[in-house]
C-alpha positions in Angstrom: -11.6 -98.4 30.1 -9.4 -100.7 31.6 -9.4 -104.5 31.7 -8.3 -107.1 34.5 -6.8 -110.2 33.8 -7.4 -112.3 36.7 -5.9 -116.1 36.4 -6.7 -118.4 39.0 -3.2 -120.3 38.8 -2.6 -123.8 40.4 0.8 -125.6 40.3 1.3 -129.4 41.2 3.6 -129.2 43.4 3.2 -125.6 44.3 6.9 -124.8 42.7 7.2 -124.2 39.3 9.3 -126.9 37.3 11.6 -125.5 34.7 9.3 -124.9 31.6 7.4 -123.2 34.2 9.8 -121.4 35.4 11.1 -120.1 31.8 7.4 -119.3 31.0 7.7 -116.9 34.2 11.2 -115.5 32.3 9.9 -114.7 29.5 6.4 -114.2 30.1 7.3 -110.3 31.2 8.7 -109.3 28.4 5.5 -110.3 26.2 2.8 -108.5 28.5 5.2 -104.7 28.1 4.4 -104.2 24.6 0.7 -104.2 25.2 0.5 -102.1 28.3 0.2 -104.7 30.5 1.4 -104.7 34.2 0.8 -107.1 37.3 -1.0 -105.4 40.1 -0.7 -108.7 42.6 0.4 -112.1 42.2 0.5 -114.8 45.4 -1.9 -116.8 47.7 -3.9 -114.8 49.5 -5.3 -115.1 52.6 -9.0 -117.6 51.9 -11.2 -115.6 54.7 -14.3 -117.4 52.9 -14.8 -120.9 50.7 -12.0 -122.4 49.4 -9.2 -120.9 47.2 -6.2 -124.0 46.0 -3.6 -122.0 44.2 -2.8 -118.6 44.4 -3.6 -115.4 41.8 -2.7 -113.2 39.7 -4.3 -110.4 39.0 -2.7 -107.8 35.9 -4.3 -104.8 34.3 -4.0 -103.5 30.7 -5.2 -100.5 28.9 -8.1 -102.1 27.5 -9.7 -105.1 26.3 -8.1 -104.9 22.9 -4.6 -104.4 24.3 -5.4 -107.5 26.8 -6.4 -109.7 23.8 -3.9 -108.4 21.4 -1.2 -109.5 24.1 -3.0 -112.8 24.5 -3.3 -113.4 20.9 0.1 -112.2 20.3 2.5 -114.7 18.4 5.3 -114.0 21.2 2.9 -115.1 23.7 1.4 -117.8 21.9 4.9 -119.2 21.7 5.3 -119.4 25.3 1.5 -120.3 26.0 2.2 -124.2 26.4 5.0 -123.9 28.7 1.9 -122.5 31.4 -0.9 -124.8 29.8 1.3 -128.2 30.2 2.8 -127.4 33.8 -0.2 -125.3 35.7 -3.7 -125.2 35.8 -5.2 -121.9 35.2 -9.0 -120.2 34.8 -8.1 -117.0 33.5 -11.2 -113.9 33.0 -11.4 -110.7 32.0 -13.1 -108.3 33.4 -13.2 -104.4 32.9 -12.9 -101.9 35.1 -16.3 -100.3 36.3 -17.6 -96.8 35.6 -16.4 -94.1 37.9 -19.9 -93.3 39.3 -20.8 -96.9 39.8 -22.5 -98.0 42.8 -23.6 -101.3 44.2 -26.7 -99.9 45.3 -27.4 -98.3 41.9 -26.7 -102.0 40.3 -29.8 -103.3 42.4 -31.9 -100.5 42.0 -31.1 -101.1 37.7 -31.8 -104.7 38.3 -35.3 -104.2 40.4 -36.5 -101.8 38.2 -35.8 -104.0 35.1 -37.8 -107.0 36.8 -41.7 -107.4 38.2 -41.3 -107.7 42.0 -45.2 -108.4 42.4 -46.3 -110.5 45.3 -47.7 -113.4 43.2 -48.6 -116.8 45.0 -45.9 -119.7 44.5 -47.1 -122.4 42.0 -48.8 -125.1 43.0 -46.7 -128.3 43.3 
């Protein structure tokens, strides 16, 4: 099953400085070995809320590959270089099964809970 990185990326600025630029050089070369590819990277368009930053959004093979790249000693040498020049929230999140359905989510989570008309609490 695969796994999405998604990292919600915000640099002061909005230009990467030069250890932020050679994280970006190097970074590539660290994510191949594990399967790892980016599938979109930029700001978007915000049609809702409020989005600072941009994203990037990768996909690996699986959430072992995913972690074993994270975890790996060539990327934990360049980690910094991102952690001291950007601000990031960074999830994983795996990819859904192939007969998922958003309606068959709500029906699993109504039939999982007691929907019974009961009268609020008192105050």
């Amino acid at each position: 099953m695969k796994t999405y990185l998604i990292n919600h990326l915000r640099i002061p600025g909005e230009v990467p400085n030069d250890d932020g630029l050679t994280y970006l050089e190097r970074v590539e070369a660290t994510v191949r070995p594990h399967g790892g590819k980016w599938l979109a990277q930029g700001a978007g368009d915000v049609i809702e809320g409020a989005w600072p930053g941009t994203v990037v959004l990768m996909e690996f093979p699986n959430r072992a590959a995913a972690m074993a790249w994270y975890n790996s000693p060539e990327y934990r040498a360049i980690l910094p270089l991102r952690q001291r020049n950007a601000i990031s929230d960074i999830i994983l999140i795996d990819e859904l099964a192939a007969d998922f359905t958003v309606k068959g989510f709500a029906a699993g989570i109504r039939a999982g809970r007691d929907f019974k008309e009961t009268p609020a609490d008192p105050p």
